[in-house]
C-alpha positions as CSV (number, residue, x, y, z in Angstrom):
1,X,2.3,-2.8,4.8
2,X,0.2,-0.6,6.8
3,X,0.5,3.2,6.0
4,X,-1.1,6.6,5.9
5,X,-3.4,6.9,2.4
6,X,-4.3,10.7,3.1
7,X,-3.8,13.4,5.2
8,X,-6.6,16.3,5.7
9,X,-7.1,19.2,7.7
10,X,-9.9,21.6,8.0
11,X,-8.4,25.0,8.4
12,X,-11.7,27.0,9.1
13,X,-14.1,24.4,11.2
14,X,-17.1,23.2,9.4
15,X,-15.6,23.8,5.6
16,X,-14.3,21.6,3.3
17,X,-11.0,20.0,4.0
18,X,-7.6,20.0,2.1
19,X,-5.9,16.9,0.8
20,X,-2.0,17.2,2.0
21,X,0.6,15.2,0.4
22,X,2.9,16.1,4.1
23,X,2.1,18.3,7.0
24,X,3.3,18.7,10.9
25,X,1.7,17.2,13.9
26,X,1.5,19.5,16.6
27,X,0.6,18.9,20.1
28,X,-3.1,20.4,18.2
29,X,-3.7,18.4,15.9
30,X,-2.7,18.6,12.0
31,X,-1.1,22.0,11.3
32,X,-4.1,24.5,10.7
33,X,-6.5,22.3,11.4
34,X,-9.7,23.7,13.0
35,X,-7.7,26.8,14.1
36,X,-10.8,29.0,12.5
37,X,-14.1,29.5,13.6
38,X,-17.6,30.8,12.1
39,X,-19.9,31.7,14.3
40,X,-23.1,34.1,14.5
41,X,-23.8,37.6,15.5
42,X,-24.0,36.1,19.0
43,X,-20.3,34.7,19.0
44,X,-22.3,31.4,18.4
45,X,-20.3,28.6,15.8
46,X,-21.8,27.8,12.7
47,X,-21.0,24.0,11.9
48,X,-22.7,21.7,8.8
49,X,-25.0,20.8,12.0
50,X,-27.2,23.3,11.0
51,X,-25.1,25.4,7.5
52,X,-24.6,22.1,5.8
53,X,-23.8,24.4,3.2
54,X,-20.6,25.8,4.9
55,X,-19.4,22.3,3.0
56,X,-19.4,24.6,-0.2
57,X,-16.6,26.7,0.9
58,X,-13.4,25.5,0.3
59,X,-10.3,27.2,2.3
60,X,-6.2,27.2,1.4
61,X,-4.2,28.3,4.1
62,X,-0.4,29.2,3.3
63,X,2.3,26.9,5.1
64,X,3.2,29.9,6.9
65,X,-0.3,30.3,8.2
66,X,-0.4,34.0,7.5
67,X,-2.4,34.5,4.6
68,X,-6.0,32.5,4.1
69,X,-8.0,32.4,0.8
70,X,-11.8,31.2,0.9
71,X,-13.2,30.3,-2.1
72,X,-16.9,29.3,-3.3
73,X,-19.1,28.9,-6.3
74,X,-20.9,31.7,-7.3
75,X,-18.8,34.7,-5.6
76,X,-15.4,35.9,-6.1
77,X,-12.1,34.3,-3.6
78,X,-11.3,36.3,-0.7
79,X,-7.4,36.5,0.5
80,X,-7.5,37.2,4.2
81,X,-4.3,38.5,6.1
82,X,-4.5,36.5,9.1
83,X,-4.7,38.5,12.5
84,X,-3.5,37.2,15.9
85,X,-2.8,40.8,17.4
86,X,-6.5,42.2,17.5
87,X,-8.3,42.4,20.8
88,X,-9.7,38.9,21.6
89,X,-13.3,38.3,22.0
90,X,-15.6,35.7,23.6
91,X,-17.1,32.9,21.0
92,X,-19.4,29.6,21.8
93,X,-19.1,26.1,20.8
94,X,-21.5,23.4,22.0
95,X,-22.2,25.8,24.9
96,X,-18.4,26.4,26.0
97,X,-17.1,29.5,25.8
98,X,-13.5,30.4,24.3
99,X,-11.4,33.1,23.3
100,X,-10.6,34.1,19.9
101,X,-9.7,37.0,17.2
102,X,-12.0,38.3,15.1
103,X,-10.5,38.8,11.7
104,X,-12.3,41.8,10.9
105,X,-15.7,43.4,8.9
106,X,-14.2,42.5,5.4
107,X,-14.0,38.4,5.7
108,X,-17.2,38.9,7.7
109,X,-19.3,40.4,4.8
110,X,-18.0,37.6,2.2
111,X,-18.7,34.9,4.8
112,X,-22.4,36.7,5.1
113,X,-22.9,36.6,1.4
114,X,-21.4,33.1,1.0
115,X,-23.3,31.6,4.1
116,X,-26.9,33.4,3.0
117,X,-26.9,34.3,7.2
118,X,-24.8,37.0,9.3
119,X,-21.6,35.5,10.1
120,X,-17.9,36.5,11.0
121,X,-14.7,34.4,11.5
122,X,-12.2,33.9,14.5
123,X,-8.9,32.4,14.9
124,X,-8.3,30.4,17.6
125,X,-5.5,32.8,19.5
126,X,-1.6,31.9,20.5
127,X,-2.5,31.8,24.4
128,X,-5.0,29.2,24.0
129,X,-5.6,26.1,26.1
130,X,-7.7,23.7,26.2
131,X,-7.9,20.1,27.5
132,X,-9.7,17.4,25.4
133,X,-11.2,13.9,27.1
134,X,-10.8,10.8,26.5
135,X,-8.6,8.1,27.4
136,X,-5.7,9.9,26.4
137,X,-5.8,13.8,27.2
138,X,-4.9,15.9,24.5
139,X,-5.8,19.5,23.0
140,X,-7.1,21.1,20.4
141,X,-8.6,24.2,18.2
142,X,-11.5,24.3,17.4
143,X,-12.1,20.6,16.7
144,X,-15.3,18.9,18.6
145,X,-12.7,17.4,20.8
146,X,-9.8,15.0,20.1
147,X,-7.1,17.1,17.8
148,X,-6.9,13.5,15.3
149,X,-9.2,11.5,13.9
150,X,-8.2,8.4,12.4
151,X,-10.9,6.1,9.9
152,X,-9.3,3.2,7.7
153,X,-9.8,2.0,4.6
154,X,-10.9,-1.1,6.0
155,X,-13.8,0.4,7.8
156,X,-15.1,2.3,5.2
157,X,-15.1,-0.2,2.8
158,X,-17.2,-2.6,5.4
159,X,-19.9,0.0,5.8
160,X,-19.8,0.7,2.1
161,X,-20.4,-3.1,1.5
162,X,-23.0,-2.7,4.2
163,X,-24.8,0.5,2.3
164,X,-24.8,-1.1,-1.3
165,X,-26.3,-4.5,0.3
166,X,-29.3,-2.6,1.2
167,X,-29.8,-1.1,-1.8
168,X,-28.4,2.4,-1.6
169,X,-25.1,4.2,-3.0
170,X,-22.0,3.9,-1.0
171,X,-20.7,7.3,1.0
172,X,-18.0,8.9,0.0
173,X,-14.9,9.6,2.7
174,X,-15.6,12.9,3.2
175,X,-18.6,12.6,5.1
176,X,-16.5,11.4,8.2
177,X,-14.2,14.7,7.7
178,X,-11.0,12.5,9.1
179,X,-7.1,13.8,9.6
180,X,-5.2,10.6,8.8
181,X,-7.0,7.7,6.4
182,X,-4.7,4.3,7.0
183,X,-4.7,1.6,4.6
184,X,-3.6,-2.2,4.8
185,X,-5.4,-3.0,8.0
186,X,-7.1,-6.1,7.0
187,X,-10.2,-5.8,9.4
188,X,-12.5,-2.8,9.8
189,X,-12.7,-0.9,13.0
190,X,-8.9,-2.0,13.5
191,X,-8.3,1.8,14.6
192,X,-10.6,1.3,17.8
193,X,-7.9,-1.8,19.2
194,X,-5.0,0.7,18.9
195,X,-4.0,2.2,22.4
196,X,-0.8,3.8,21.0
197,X,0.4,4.0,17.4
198,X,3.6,5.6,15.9
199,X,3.9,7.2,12.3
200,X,7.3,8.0,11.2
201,X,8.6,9.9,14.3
202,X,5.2,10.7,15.6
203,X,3.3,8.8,18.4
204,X,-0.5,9.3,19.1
205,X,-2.5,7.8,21.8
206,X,-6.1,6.6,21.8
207,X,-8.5,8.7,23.0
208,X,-12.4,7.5,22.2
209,X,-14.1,6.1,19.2
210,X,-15.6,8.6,17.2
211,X,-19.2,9.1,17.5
212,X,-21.1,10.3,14.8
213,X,-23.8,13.3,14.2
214,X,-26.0,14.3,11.7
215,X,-22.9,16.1,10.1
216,X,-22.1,12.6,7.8
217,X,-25.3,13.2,6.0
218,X,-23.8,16.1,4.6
219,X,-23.1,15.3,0.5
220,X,-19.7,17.4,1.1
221,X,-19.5,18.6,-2.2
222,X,-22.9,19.9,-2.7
223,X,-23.1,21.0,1.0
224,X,-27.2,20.1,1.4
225,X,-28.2,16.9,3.6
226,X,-29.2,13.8,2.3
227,X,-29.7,11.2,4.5
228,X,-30.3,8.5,5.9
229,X,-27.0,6.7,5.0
230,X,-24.6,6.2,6.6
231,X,-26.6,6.2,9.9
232,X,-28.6,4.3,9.1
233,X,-26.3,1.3,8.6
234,X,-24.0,1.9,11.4
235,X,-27.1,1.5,13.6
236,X,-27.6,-1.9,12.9
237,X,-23.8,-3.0,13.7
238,X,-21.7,-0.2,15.5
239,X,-24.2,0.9,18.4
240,X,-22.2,2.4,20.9
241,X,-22.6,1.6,24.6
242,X,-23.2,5.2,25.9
243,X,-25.6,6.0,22.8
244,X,-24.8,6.7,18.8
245,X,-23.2,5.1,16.5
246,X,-19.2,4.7,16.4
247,X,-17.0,4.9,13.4
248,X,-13.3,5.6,13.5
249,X,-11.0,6.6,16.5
250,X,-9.9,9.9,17.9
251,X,-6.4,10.2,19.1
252,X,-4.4,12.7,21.2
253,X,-0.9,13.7,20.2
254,X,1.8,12.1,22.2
255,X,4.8,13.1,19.9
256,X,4.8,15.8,16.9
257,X,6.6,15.6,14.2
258,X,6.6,15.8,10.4
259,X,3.9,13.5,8.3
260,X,3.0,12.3,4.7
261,X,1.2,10.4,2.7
262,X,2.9,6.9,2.3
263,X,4.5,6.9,6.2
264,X,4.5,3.3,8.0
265,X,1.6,3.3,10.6
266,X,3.0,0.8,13.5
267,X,0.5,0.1,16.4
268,X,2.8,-0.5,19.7
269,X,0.2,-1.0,22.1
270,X,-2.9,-2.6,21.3
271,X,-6.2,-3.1,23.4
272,X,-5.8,-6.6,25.2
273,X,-10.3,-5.9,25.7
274,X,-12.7,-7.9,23.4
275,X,-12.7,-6.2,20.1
276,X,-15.2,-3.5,19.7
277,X,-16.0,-3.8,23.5
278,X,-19.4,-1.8,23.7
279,X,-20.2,-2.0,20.0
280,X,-23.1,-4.0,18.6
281,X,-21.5,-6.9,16.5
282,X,-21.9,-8.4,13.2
283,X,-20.1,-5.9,10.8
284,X,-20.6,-6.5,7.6
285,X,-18.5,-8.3,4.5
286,X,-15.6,-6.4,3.8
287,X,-15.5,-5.4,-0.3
288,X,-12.9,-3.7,-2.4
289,X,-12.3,-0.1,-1.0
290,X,-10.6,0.4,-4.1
291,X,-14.5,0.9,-5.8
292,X,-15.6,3.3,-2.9
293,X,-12.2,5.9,-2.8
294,X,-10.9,6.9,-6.4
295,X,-10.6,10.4,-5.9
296,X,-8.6,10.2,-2.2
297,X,-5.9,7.5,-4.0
298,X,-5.5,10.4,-7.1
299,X,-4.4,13.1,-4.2
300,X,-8.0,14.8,-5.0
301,X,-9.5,17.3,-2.7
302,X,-11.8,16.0,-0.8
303,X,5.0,7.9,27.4
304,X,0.9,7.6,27.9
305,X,-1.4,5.6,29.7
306,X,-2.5,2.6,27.9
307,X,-1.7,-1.2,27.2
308,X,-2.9,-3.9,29.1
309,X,-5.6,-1.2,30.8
310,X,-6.6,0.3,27.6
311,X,-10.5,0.5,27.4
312,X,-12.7,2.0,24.8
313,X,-14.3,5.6,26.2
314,X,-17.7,6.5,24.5
C-alpha cells in the first residue's frame, strides 16, 4: 500500500519543523505552515540561505493558532500571543514585497538574542493573497512558492544509496524540509509522474518539481552548513532542464480536508510524458530506506488541469 509516512509543517519559515501525527489541508498549505516570517531591520526575511542557524530554533504552535512558543538551546522559551489585529506592515521575500503583522518588540528581542543579528517576526495576515506558479496554481504563506511539498521514501533512499556509494554519510530527511513524506512507491522520483493525487478526502494537483538551494546543506539539527552532499550527487543524475537540481514535487491544493499519518495516497492522474522528462538519467540503486529514516518512522521531530497534457514545469 502506498501511504503518508509523515506529516510536517514549518510554523515560522526557515525554523525547524514539527512532526504531526494529523493536521488540516487548507487551500495554504498544511495548517500553520510557513504563516511566520523573520525578517531584518529592513523588513527583509531571514531564511537558512544565509542564518542556517535559524535551524536551531524549534517552534510549537497551539491547534488553535493563537499562542506560539519558540524554543532554543542556550536561552529560555518564549510564549507569544499571536496578533492578527496590529497595523500591518510591508516585509520582503526574494525581492517581492507582502503584507504582514509584526508581533511586537518582545518576540523581536528573543529572536535578536537567539539569531546573534537584529531581527523581528511577522505573521502572514487574514486578508492575504497570493498566487503560486506552476502547473497547477495554488497559494501560500510564506512558503518559497507551492503551499505542499511532497518527497518519497523511494527517493530518498536512491540518493542515499547514491551518497554512501561515493563514500560519504547519507542525509537525513530534514534537509529537504518536506510537508507530506509517502512511502510504498517502489521507484524514486515517483512523486514527479503524479498530475493529481488524492489522500483520504483531499486532492492535490502537481505543480513543479522541487528545485533545490543551498538550504539542504543545512545539518538541521545543528543549524551550520556542511556541504557538499546532497548536491553534489543530485548533480550527476537529477539535472533539471531550466538549471539545478530537482528532488521531490510541489503540489497545489485542490481539495482541503483533514490528514494523518497512515492515510492511502492514490494517484488519479498520472503524467502520460517520459518519466523525469527534463532530468538527467541514471538514478541510482535503490537501498533500504529503512537504514536512512529511524527517527521519522518513531514519530520523532524532525477539478484541475492535468492528465494526458500534464508536463513537468521547472
Amino acid at each position: 500500500m502506498v501511504g503518508v509516512a509523515g506529516l510536517f509543517s514549518y510554523p515560522v519559515k526557515g525554523c525547524a519543523g514539527m512532526a504531526l501525527g494529523a493536521t488540516e489541508l487548507t487551500e495554504r498549505g498544511l495548517a500553520h505552515d510557513r504563516t511566520f516570517l523573520i525578517v531584518d531591520e529592513d523588513g527583509a526575511a531571514r531564511t537558512q540561505r544565509g542564518q542556517p542557524q535559524l535551524a536551531r530554533i524549534h517552534p510549537d504552535i497551539d491547534p488553535d493558532g493563537r499562542r506560539l512558543t519558540l524554543s532554543a538551546a542556550g536561552i529560555e522559551s518564549f510564549a507569544l500571543a499571536i496578533d492578527v489585529a496590529a497595523p500591518r506592515r510591508t516585509v520582503t521575500m526574494f525581492g517581492h514585497p507582502y503584507r504582514a503583522i509584526d508581533q511586537g518588540d518582545a518576540v523581536a528581542a528573543w529572536l535578536t538574542e537567539a539569531i546573534g543579528l537584529p531581527s523581528r517576526l511577522v505573521r502572514v495576515p487574514p486578508e492575504h493573497t497570493r498566487v503560486t506558479d506552476g502547473l497547477v496554481p495554488g497559494t501560500s504563506a510564506f512558503a518559497d512558492s507551492c503551499p505542499i511539498h511532497i518527497l518519497s521514501v523511494a527517493s530518498l533512499a536512491g540518493l542515499n544509496g547514491a551518497i554512501t556509494a561515493r563514500g560519504s554519510d547519507p542525509v537525513a530527511l530534514n534537509r529537504f524540509r518536506p510537508n507530506i513524506v509517502v512511502d510504498g512507491w517502489d521507484e524514486p522520483h515517483t512523486e514527479d509522474r503524479a498530475c493529481r493525487l488524492t489522500i483520504a478526502d483531499t486532492a492535490l494537483g502537481f505543480a513543479k518539481l522541487a528545485i533545490r538551494c543551498a538550504v539542504t546543506l543545512v545539518d538541521q539539527r545543528h543549524g551550520v552548513r556542511v556541504g557538499p552532499e546532497p548536491l553534489r550527487a543530485l548533480a550527476t543524475y537529477r539535472r533539471a532542464a531550466g538549471g539545478g537540481v530537482a528532488f521531490g514535487a510541489k503540489f497545489a491544493v485542490l481539495r482541503p480536508g483533514l490528514l494523518a499519518v497512515g492515510d492511502d495516497v492514490t494517484v488519479t492522474e498520472w503524467d502520460s510524458g517520459q518519466k523525469n522528462a527534463g532530468i538527467t538519467e541514471g538514478p541510482p540503486a535503490l537501498v533500504s530506506p529503512a537504514r536512512f529514516l529511524p527517527d521519522w518512522r518513531r514519530g520523532g521531530s524532525p477539478t484541475a488541469p492535468g492528465g494526458p497534457d500534464c508536463r513537468y514545469i521547472p
